[in-house]
py3Dmol code that shows the C-alpha trace and the ligand (Angstrom):
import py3Dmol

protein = """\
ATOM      1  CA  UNK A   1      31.231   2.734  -6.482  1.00  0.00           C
ATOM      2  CA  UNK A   2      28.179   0.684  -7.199  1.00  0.00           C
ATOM      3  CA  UNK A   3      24.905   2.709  -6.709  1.00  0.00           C
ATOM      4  CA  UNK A   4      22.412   0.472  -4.338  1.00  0.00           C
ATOM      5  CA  UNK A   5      18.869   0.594  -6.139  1.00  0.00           C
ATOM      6  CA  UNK A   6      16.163   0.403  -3.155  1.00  0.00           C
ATOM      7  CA  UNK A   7      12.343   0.224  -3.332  1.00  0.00           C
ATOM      8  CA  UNK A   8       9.750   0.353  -0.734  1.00  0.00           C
ATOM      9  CA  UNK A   9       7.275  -2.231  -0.961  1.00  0.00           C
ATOM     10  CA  UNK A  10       3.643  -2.290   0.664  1.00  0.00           C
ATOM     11  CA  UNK A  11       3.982  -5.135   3.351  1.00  0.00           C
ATOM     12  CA  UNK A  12       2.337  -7.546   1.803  1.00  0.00           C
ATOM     13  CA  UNK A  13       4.293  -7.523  -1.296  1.00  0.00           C
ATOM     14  CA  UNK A  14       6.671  -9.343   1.347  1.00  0.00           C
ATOM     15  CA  UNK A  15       4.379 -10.408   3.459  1.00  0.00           C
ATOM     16  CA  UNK A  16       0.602 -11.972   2.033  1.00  0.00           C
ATOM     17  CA  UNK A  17       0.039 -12.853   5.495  1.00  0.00           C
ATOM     18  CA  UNK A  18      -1.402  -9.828   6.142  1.00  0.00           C
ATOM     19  CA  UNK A  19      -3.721  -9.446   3.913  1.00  0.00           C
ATOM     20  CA  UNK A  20      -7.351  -9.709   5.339  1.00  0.00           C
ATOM     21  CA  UNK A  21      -8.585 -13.717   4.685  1.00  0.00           C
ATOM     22  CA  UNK A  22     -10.836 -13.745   1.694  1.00  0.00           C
ATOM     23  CA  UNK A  23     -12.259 -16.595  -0.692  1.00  0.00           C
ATOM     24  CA  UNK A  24      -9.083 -16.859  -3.575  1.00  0.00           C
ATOM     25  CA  UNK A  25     -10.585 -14.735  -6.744  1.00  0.00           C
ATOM     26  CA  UNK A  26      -9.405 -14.197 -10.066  1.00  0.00           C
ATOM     27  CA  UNK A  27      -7.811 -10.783  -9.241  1.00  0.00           C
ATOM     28  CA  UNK A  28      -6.104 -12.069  -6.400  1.00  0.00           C
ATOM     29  CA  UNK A  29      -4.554 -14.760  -8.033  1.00  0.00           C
ATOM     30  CA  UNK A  30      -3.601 -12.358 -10.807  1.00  0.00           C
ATOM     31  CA  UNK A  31      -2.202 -10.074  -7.733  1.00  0.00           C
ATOM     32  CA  UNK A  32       0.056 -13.225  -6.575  1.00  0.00           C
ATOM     33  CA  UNK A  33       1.295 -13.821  -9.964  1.00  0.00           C
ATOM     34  CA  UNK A  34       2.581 -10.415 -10.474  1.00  0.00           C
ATOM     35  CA  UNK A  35       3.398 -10.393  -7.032  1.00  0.00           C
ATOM     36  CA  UNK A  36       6.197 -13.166  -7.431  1.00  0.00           C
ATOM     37  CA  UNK A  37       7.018 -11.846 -11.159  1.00  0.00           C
ATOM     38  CA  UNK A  38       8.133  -8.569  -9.465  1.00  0.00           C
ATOM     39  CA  UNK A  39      10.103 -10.307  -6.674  1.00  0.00           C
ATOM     40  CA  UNK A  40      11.988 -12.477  -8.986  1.00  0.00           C
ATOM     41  CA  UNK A  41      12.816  -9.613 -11.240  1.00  0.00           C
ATOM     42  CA  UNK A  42      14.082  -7.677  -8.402  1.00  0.00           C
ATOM     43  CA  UNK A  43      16.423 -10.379  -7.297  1.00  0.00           C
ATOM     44  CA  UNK A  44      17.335 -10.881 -10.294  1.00  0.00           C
ATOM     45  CA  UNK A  45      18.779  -7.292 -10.821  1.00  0.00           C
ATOM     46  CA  UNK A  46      19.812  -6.731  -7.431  1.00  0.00           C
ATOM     47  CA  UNK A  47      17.077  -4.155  -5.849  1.00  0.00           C
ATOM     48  CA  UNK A  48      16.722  -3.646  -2.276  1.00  0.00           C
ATOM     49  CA  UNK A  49      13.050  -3.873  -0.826  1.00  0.00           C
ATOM     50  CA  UNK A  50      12.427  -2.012   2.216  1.00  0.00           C
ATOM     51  CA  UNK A  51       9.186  -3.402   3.736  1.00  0.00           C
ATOM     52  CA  UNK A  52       6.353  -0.945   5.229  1.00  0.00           C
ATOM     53  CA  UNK A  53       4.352  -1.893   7.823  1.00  0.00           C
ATOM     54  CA  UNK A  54       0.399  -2.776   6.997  1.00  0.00           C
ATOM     55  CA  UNK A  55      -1.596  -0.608   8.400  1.00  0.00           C
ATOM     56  CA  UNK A  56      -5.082  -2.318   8.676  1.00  0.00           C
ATOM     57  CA  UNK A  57      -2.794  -5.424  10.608  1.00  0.00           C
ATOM     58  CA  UNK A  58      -1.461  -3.739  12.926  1.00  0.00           C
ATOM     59  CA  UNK A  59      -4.464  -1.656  13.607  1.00  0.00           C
ATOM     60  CA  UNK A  60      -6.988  -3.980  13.124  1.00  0.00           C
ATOM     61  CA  UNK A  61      -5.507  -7.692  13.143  1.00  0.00           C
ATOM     62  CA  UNK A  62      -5.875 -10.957  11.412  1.00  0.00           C
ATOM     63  CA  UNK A  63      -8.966 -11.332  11.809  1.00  0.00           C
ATOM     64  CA  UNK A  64     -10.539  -7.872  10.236  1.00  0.00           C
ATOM     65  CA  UNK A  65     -13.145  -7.862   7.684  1.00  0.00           C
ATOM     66  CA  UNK A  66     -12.217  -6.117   4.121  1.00  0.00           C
ATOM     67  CA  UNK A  67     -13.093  -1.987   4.540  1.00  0.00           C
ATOM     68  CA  UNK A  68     -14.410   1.097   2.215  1.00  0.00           C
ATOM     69  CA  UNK A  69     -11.483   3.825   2.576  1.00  0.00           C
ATOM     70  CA  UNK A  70     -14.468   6.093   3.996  1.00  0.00           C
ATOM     71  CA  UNK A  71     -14.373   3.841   7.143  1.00  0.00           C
ATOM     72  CA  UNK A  72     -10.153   4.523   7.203  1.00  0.00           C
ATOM     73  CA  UNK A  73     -10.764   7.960   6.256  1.00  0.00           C
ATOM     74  CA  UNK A  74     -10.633   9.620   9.664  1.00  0.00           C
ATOM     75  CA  UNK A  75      -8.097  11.753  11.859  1.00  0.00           C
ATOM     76  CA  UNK A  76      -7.517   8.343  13.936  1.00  0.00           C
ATOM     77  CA  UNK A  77      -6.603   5.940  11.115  1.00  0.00           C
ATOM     78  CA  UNK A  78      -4.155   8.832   9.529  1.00  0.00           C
ATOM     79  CA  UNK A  79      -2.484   9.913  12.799  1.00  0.00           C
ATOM     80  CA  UNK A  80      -1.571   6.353  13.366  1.00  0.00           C
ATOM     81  CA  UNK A  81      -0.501   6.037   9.425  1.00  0.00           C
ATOM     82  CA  UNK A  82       1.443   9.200  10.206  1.00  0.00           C
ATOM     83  CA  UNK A  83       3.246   7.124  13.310  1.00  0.00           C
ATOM     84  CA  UNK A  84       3.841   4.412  11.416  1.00  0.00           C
ATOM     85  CA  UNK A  85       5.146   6.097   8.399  1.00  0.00           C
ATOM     86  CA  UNK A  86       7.557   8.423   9.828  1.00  0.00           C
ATOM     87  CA  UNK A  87      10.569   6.301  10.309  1.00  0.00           C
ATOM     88  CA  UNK A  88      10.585   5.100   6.967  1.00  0.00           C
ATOM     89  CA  UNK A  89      10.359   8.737   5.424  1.00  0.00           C
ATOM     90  CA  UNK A  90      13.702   9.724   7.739  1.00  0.00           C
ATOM     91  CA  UNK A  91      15.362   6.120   6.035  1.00  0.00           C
ATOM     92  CA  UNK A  92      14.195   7.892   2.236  1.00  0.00           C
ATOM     93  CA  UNK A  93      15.325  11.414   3.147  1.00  0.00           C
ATOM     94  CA  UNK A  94      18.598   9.348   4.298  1.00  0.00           C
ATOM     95  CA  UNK A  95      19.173   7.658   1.678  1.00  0.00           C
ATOM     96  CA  UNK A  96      17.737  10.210  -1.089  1.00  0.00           C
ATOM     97  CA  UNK A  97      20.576  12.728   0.579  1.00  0.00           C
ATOM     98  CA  UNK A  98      23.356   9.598  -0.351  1.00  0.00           C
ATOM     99  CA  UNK A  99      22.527   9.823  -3.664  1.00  0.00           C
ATOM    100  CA  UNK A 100      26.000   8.910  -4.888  1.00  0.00           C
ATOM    101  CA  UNK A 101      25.917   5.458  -3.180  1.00  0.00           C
ATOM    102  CA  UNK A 102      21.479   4.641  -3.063  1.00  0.00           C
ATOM    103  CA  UNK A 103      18.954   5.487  -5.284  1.00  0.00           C
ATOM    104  CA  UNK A 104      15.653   5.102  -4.467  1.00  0.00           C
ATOM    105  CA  UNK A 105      13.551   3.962  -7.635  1.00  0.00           C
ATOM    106  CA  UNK A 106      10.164   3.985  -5.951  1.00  0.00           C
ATOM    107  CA  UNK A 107       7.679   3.861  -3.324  1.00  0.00           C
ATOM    108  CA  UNK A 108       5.289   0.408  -4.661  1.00  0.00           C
ATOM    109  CA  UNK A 109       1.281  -0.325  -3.227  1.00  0.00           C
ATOM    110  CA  UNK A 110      -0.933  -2.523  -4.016  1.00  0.00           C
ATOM    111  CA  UNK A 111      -4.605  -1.091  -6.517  1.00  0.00           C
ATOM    112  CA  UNK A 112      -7.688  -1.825  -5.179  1.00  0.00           C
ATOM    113  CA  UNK A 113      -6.344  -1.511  -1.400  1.00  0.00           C
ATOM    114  CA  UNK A 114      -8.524   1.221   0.770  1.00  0.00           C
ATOM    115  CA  UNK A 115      -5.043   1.891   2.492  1.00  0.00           C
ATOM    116  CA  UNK A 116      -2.355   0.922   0.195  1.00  0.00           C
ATOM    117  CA  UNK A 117      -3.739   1.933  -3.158  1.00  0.00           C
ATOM    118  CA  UNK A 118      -1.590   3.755  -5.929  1.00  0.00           C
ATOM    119  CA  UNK A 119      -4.101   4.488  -8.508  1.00  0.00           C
ATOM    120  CA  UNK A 120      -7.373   3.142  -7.298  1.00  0.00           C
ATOM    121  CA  UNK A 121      -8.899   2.412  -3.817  1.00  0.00           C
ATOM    122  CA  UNK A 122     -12.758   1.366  -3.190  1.00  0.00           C
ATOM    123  CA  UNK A 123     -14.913   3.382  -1.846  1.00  0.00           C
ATOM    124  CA  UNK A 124     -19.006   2.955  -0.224  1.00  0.00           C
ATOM    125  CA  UNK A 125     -20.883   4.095   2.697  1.00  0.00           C
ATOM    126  CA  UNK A 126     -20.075   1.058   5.114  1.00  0.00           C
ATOM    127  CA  UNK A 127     -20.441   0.760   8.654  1.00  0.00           C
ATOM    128  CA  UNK A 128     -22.681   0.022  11.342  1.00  0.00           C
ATOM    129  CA  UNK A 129     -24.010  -3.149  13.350  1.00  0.00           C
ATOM    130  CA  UNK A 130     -23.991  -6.023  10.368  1.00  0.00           C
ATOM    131  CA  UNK A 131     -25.945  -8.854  12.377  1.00  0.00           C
ATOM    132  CA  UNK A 132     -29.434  -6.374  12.480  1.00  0.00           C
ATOM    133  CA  UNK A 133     -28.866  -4.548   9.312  1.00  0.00           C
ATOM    134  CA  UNK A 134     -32.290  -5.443   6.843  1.00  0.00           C
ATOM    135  CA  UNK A 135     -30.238  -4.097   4.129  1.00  0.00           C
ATOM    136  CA  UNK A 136     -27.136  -5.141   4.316  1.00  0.00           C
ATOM    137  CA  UNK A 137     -26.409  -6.721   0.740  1.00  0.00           C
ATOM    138  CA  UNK A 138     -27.781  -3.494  -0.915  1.00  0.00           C
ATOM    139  CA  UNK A 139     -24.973  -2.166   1.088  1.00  0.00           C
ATOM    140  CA  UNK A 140     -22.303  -4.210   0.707  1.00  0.00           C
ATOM    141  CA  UNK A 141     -23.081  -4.070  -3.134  1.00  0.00           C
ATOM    142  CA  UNK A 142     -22.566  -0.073  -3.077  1.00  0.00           C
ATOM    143  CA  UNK A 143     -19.000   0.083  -3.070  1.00  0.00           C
ATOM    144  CA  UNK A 144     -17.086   0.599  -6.219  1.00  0.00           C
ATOM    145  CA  UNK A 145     -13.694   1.408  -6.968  1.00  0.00           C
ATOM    146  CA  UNK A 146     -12.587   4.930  -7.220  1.00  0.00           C
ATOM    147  CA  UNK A 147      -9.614   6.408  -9.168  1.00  0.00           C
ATOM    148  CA  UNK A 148      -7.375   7.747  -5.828  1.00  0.00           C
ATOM    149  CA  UNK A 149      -5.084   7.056  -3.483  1.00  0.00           C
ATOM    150  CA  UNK A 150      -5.656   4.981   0.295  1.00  0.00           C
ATOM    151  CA  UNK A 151      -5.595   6.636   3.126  1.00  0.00           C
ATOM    152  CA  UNK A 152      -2.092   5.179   3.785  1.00  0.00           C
ATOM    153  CA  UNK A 153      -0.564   6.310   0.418  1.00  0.00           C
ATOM    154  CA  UNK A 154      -2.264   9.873   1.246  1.00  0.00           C
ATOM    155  CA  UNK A 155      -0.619  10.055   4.221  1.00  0.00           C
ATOM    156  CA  UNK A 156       2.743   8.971   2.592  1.00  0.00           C
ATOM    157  CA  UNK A 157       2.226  11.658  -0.493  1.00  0.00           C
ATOM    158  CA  UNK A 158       1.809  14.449   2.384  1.00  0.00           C
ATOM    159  CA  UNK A 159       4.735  13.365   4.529  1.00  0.00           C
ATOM    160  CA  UNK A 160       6.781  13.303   0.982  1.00  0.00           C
ATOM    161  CA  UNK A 161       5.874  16.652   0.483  1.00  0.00           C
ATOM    162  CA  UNK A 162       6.371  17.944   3.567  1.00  0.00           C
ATOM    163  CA  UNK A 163       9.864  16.813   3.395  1.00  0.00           C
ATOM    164  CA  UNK A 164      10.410  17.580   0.129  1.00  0.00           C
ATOM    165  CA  UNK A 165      10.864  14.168  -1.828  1.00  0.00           C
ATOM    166  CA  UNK A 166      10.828  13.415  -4.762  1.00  0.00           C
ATOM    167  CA  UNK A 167       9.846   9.843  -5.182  1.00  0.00           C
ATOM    168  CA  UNK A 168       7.587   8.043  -7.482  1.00  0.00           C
ATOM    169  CA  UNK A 169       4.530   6.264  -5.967  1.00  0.00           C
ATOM    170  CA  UNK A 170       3.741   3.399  -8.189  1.00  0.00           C
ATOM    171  CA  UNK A 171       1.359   0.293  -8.167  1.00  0.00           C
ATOM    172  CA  UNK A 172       2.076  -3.438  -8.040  1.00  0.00           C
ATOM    173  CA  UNK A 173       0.151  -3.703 -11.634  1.00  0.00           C
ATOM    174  CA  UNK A 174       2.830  -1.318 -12.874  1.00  0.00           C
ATOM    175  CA  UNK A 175       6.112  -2.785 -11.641  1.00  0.00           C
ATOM    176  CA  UNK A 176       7.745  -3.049 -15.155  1.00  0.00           C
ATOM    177  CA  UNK A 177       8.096   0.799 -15.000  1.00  0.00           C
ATOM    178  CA  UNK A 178      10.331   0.092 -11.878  1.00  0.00           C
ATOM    179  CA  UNK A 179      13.021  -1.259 -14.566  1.00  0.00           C
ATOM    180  CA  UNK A 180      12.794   0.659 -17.361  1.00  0.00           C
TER     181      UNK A 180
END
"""
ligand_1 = """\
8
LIG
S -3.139 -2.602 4.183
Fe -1.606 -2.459 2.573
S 0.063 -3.733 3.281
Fe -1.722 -4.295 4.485
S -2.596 -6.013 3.393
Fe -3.631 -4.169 2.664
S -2.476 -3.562 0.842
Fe -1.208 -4.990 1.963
"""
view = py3Dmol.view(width=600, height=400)
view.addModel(protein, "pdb")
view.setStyle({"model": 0}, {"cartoon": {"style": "trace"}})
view.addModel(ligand_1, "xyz")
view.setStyle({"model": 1}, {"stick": {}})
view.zoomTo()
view.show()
């Protein structure tokens, strides 16, 4: 019997409409090219891309501005994580317990995200009224990334645990390991 390789993809690996609307930069054109190098290589070889939901859209919308993790990092933002996140930990237990006809090679999130990140996330002391604030671009300037998780990912690592899986949590940069 032919084992079905699956990964779960961040939403917007699928899905770059989700992302929040920003002026094109170098790293996100870098993000688009591995983006589509990833996606060909997994059609290529047959794997089977499960699609989380985005948090920050369906919280927040189209029209959000980008976010420090600090400003996702409350009991709020991770009980609704923990909603959306659920069913898709009862489809890994699933398929992790059919392990003769799936395997699930990963769990893949996008660096740099204060939600989705793997590796590295950006953090800074955001928030408050922007229109009034005299010192805003001091502000804006604080925030730097961080080697940890999102708040999403977090709340993915605890649910794995919880349930006992398994399952490697890697990052978009590091999709070749998805093959090896
Ligand atoms: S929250 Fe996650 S899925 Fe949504 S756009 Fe950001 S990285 Fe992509």
């Amino acid at each position: 019997m032919t084992v079905k390789k699956i990964v779960f993809v961040s939403h917007c690996v699928l899905n770059t409409a989700s992302k929040v609307e920003v002026v094109i930069s170098r790293g996100l054109k870098e993000e688009e090219l591995l983006r589509k190098k990833f996606l060909l290589k997994a059609i290529e070889k047959d794997i089977h891309m499960i699609q989380l939901p985005c948090p920050e859209f369906n919280l927040y919308g189209a029209r959000r501005w980008g976010h420090a993790k600090e400003q996702f990092d409350n009991p709020f933002y991770r009980e609704n994580c923990k909603s959306m996140l659920e069913p898709f930990v009862l489809q890994m237990k699933e398929y992790v317990c059919n392990s003769e006809r799936f395997q699930v090679l990963g769990i893949m999130g996008i660096d740099g995200s204060p939600s989705c990140g793997v590796n590295l996330t950006y953090c800074g002391q955001w928030g408050g009224e922007l229109s009034s604030n005299p010192n805003l671009s001091s502000m804006l300037q604080g925030i730097h990334p961080k080697k940890e998780k999102g708040v999403f990912m977090e709340v993915l690592e605890e649910l794995l645990h919880k349930n006992e899986l398994d399952i490697d949590m890697i990052s978009l940069n590091d999709f070749e390991k998805l093959f090896l």
